[in-house]
N, C-alpha and C positions, 0 to 999 in steps of 0.2 A: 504494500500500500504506500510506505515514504518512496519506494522508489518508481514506481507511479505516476505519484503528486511531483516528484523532481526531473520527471522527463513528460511530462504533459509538456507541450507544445509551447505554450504561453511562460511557464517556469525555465524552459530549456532558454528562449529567449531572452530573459531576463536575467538569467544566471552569471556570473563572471568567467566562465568557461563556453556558452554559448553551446553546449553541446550535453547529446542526453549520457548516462552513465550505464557503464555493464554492470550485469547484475552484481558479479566478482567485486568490482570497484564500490559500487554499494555498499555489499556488505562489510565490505575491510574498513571503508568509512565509519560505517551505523558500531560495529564492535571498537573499536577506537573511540565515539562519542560518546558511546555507553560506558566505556572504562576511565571514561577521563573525569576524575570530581568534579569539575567545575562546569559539566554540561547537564544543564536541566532543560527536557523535554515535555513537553504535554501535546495531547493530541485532544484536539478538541471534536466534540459529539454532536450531532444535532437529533431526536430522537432516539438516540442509540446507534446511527451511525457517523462513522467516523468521515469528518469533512475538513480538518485541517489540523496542520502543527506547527507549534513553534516553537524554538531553539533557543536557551539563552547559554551563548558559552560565557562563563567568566575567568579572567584573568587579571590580575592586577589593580580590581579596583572597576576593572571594565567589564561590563555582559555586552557582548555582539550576539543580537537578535537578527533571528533569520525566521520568515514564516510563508508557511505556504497554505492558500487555500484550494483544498477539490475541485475542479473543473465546473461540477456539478453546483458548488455551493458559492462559484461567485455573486457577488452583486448583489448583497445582502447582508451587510454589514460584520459579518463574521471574522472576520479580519480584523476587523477596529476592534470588538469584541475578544479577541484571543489575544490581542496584545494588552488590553487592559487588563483582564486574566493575570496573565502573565508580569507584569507589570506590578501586580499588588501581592503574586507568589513570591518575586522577587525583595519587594519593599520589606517582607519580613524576614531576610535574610540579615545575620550581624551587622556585617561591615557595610557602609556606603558604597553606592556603586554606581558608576556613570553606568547607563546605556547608549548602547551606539548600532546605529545600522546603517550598509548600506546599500540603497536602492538605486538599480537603473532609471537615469534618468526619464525614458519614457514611460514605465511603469503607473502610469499615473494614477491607478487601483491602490497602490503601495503606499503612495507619494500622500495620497489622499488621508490612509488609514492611520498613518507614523503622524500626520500631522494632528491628528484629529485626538491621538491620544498623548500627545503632547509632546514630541519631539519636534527638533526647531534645524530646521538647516544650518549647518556651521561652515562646510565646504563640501568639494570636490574630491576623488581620491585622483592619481594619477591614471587610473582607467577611465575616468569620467562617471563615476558614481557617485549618486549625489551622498555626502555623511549626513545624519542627523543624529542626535542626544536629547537626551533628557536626563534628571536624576530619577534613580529610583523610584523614592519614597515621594 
């Protein structure tokens, strides 16, 4: 199912690799995020099925949020909703933590839902993706 949602069409596109994944790559990825502390996952439900997830890796103080929603389940606010989710999982964690994400600039599905839950454009990375933050809490 995440690997799925990560070679859906409109994901592959917006990805920073531009390209879908093998299943092999997949999985070495998904057992590497799963083993690493600092990655918290949730997959968010709608009725009991499963229509998106989001990613908060952290390091240093920083969580790099990554989310994807079901093809099925765009365009209905679920997206804004999982990052707020996520968002307030986070805020009860110890330490202070910037959030940071970033989105391809055409994404504007993305662009829409970071802003909405309260992430502020700060820049550009060297790929041309747009960064945004927020604080946690």
């Amino acid at each position: 199912m995440l690997r799925e949602w990560r070679n859906d069409a409109d994901a592959v596109r917006f990805s920073s690799t531009a390209r879908p994944v093998s299943p092999e790559a997949h999985a070495r990825w998904l057992a590497a995020r799963l083993a690493d502390s600092g990655t918290r996952l949730w997959i968010a439900e709608e009725a009991r099925v499963p229509v998106g997830q989001v990613r908060v890796d952290l390091a240093d103080g920083t969580g790099v949020v990554s989310i994807v929603v079901a093809a099925v389940a765009r365009g209905r606010g679920i997206g804004q909703a999982m990052l707020r989710a996520a968002i307030d999982e986070i805020a009860h964690e110890d330490a202070a933590i910037q959030l940071r994400a970033l989105i391809h600039p055409d994404n504007t599905a993305s662009l829409r839902a970071f802003d909405r839950a309260g992430f502020r454009r700060v820049s550009s990375d060297e790929h041309g993706f747009v960064v945004l933050e927020r604080a946690a809490g």
